[in-house]
C-alpha positions in Angstrom: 30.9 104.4 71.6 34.2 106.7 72.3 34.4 104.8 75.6 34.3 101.5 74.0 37.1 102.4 71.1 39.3 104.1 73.9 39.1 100.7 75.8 39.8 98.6 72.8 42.7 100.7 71.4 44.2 100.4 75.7 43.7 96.5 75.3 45.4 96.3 72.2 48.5 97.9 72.6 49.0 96.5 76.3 48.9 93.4 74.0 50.8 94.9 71.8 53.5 95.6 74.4 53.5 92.3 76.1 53.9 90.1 72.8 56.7 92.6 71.8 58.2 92.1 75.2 57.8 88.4 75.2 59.5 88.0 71.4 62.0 90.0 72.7 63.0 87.7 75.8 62.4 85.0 73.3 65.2 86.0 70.8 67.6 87.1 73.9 66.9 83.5 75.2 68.0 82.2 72.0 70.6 84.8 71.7 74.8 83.6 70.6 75.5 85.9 73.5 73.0 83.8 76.0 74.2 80.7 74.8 77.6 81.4 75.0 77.1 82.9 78.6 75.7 79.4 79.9 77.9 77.5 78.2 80.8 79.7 79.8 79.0 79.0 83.6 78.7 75.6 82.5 82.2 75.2 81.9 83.3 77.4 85.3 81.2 74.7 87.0 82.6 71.9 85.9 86.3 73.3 86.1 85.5 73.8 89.8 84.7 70.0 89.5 87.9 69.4 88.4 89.8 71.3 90.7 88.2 70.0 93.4 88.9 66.3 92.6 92.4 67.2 91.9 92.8 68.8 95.9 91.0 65.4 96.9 93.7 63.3 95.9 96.4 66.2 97.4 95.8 65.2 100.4 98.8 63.7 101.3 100.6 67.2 101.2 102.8 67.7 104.0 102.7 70.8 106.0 105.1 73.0 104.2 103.6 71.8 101.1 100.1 73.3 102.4 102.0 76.4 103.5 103.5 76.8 100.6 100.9 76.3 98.2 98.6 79.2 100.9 102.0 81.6 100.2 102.1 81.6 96.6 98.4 81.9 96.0 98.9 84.9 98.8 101.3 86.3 96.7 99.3 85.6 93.4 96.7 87.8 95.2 99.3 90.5 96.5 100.5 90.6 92.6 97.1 91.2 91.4 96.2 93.9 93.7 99.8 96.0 92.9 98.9 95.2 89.6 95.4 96.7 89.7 96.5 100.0 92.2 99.5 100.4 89.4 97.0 100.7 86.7 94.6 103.2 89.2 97.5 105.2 89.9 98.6 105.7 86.4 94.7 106.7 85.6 94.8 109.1 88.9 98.7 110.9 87.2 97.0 110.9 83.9 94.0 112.9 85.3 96.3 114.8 87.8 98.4 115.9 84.5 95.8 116.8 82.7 94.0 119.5 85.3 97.3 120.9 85.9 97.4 121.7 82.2 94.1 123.0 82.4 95.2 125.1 85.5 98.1 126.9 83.8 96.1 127.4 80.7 92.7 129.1 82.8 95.7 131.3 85.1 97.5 132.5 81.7 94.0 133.5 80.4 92.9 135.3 84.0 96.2 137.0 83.7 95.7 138.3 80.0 92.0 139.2 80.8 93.3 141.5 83.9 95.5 143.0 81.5 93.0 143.9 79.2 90.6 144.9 81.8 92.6 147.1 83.4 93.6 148.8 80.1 89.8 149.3 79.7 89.7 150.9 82.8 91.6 153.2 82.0 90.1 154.1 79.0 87.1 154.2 80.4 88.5 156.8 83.1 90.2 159.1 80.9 87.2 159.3 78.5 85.2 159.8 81.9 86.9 163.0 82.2 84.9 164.4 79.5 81.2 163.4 81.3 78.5 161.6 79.1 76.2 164.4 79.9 78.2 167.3 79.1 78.9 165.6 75.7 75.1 165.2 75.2 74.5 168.4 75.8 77.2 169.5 72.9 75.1 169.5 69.9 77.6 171.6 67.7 78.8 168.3 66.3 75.4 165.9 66.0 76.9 163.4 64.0 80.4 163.1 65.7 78.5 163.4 68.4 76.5 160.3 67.7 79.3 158.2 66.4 81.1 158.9 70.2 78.1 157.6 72.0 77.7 154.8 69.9 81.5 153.6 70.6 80.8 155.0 73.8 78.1 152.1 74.5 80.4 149.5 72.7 83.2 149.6 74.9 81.4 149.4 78.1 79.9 146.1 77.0 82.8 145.4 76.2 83.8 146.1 79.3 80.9 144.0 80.6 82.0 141.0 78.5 85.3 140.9 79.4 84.5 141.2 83.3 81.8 138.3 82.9 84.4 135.7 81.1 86.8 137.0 83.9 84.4 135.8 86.4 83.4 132.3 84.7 87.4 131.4 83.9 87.8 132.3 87.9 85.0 129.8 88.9 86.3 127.4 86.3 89.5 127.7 87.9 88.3 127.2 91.3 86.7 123.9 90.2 89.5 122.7 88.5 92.2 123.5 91.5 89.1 121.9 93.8 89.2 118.7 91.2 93.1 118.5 91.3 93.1 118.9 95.1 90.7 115.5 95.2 92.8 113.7 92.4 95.9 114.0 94.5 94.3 112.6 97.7 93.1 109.7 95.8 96.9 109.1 94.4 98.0 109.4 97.8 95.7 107.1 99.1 97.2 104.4 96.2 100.7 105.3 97.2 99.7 104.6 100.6 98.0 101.0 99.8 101.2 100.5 97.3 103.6 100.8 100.5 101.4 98.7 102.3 100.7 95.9 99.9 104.6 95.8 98.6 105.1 95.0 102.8 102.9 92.5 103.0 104.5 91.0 99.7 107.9 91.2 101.1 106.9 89.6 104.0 105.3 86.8 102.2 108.0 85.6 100.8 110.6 85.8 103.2 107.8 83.2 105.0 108.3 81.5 101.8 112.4 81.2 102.2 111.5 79.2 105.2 109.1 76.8 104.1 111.2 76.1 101.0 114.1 75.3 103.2 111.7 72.8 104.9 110.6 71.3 102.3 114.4 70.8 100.8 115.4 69.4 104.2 112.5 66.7 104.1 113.4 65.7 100.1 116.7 65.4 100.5 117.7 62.0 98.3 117.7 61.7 94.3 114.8 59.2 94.6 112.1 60.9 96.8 113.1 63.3 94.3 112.7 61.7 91.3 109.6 60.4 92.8 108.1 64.1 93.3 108.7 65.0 90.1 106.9 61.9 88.1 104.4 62.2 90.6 103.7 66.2 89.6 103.9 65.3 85.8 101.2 62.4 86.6 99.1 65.5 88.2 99.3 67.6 85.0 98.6 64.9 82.6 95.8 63.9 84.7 94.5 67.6 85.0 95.0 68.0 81.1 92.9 64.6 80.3 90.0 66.2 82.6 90.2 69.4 80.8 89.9 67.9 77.4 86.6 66.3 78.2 85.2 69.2 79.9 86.1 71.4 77.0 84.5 68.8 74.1 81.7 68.5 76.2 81.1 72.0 76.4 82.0 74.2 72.9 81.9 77.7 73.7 79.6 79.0 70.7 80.6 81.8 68.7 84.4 81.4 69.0 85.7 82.3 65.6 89.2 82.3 66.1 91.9 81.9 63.5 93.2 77.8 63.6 96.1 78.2 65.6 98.0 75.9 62.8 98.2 78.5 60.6 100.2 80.3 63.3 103.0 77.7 63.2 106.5 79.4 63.1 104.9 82.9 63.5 104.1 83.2 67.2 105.5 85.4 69.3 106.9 83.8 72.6 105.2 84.3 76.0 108.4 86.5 77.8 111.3 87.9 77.1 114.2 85.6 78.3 116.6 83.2 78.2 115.8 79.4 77.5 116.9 78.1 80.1 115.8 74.2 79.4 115.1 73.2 76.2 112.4 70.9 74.9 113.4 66.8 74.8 116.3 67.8 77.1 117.1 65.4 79.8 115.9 65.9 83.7 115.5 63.7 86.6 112.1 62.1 86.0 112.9 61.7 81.7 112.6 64.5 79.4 111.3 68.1 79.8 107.6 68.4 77.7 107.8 72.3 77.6 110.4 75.3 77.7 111.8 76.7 80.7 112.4 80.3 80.5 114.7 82.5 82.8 113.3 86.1 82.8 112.8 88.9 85.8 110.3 88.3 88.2 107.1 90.0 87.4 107.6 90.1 83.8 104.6 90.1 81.6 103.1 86.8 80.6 101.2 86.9 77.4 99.1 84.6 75.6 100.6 83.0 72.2 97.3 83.0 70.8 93.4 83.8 71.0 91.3 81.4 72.9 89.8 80.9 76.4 90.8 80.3 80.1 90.5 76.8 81.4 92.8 76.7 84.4 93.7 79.3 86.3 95.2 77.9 89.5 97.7 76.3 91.5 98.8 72.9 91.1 101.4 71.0 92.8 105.1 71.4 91.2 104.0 74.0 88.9 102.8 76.6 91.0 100.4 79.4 89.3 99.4 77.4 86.5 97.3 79.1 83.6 96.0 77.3 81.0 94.6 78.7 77.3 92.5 76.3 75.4 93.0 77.0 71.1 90.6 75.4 69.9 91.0 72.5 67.4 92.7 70.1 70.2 95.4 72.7 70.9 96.3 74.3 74.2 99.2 76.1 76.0 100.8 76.1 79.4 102.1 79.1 81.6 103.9 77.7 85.1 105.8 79.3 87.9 104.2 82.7 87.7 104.1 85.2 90.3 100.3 86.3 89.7 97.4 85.1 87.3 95.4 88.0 85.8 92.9 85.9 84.0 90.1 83.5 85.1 88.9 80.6 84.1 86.4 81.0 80.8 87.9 84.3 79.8 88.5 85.3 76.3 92.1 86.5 75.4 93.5 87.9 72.6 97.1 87.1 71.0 99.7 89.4 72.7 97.4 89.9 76.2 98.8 89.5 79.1 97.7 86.7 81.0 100.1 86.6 84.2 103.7 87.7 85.5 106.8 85.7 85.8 107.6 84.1 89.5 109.2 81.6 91.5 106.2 79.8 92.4 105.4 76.0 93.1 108.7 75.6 95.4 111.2 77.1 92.1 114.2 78.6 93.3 115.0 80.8 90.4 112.6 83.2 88.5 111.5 81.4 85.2 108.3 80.2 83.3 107.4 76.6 82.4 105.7 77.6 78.5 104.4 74.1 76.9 101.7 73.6 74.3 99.7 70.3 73.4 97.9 68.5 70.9 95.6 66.5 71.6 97.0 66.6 75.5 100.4 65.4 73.8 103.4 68.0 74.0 104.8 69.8 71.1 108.2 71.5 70.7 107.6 75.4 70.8 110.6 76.0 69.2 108.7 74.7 65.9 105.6 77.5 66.6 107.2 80.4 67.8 109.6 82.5 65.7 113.0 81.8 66.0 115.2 82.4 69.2 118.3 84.1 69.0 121.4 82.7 70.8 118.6 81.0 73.0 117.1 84.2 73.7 113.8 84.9 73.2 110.8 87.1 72.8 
């Protein structure tokens, strides 16, 4: 009969355990934070579909314009990498700062505990002029007597103490130098892949001087120009239609951002700058749909707004091209940058950054191309961001 109970009670809570493990893939399966994740590869997927029928009908680029869409992405990935050793070496002085602190605090305590012990010391060997024994034997006095011994005892634990947290503060110290010793090696191997990465970066774009040169050689009247710029705005509206259906095909659940209406007028701009083309003002191929903004190279780019990734690449005539999808119909546009820092379905927050300023896409001055649309129609920033001053903004 004990058999037969023990059996049942092991049946039942394996079954136990396997209905409780099957409700709980259940309700992950069923999760926001599932759903979300598929419709997020969902929407990767697709993008890649996208981006791939956009190169298919690229194929007419000329050689420079191969090369010098391989050179910017190149440098895209050389500003990433800086980017990522800049913030490892920051964590690496950080920690290096910190140890030292802890080094000059354990060799001030060492110090003041040598002190001490060697003032114990000599205690110890002036009272030992006057031996334990002798003062045993010395019974005139019984209760002096007994009060000595007792202090007697104290100090050489005392003594004992002090020599222990000597020893431990030593082996901390030891540790700690050990630690700092490893901490600098690690910065110095950053410094190191710093010197060799800024190289390669150099290098890349005085291959990019030449191509550019190429390419201005091969445009050279106002119509082949005039033609290359309609035929990059035809790109951009065609890549903006495509992203619009992608994205109301696949809602990202659990996206509870604040309507980016309400932001109207309140925004902060994307860099610090100068505007150096206005909204509605005239160019070569009709008017220009966004803001052009002169700032440093490798300034920060950051988002106006909360919402997701749904471009992150190059395209033709806009170089590094990142684009941030609202919600609501709404969406804004970062051109020309040196390096993108997001991907394509990541979440940003308002004020994150999202790339760095550059010269990419064949510009000859370091600016960014900022635009947002409606409904794929272009709005004037100037409306949603707070005001400029003397055309400077940010």
């Amino acid at each position: 009969m004990y058999y037969l109970v023990k059996i049942f009670r092991s049946h039942w809570a394996s079954g136990f355990i396997a209905l409780g493990l099957l409700l709980a893939s259940t309700l992950a399966a069923g999760s926001p934070e599932s759903e979300n994740k598929k419709q997020l590869d969902k929407l990767r997927e697709r993008m890649q579909q996208v981006e791939k029928t956009l190169s298919a009908t690229q194929l007419s680029q000329t050689k420079e314009e191969k090369q010098l869409k391989q050179l910017d992405k190149r440098l895209g990935e050389s500003s990433k990498k800086r980017r990522f050793l800049d913030k490892k070496q920051a964590v690496t002085k950080n920690k290096i700062k910190g140890l030292q602190r802890e080094q000059k605090a354990l060799k001030q305590r060492i110090t003041k505990q040598k002190v001490l012990l060697a003032e114990q010391l000599k205690s110890a060997y002036l009272m030992g002029k006057q031996q334990r024994v002798k003062m045993l034997l010395n019974q005139q006095q019984p209760d002096r007597m007994s009060r000595v011994m007792q202090y007697y005892d104290y100090f050489n634990q005392a003594r004992l103490d002090s020599v222990k947290r000597l020893e431990v503060d030593i082996q901390q110290l030891s540790s700690v130098e050990d630690t700092l010793v490893g901490e600098q090696r690690v910065l110095a191997s950053f410094v190191t892949a710093m010197r060799l990465e800024n190289q390669k970066l150099l290098e890349s774009k005085k291959q990019r001087k030449l191509v550019l040169l190429k390419l201005r050689k091969r445009i050279k009247t106002s119509s082949q120009q005039l033609a290359e710029l309609k035929a990059n705005e035809r790109r951009l509206t065609k890549l903006l239609a495509s992203i619009r259906q992608v994205i109301n095909d696949i809602p990202v659940v659990g996206q509870q951002n604040k309507s980016f209406h309400t932001l109207k007028g309140n925004m902060r701009w994307p860099v610090k700058g100068r505007i150096r083309n206005r909204f509605g003002s005239a160019r070569r191929s009709g008017r220009y749909d966004g803001v052009v903004i002169s700032a440093s190279e490798g300034t920060s780019v950051r988002s106006i707004s909360h919402g997701r990734v749904v471009y992150a690449d190059w395209l033709r005539g806009y170089g590094l091209l990142i684009i941030v999808d609202h919600g609501l119909n709404y969406m804004s546009l970062y051109a020309f940058n040196e390096g993108l820092y997001k991907e394509v379905g990541d979440r940003v927050q308002v004020g994150e950054t999202i790339a760095t300023v550059g010269v990419s896409g064949g510009q000859q001055q370091a600016s960014l191309y900022f635009s947002i649309r409606k409904n794929g129609k272009p709005v004037n920033p100037i409306y949603w961001c707070r005001a400029t001053n003397n055309g400077r903004v940010g």
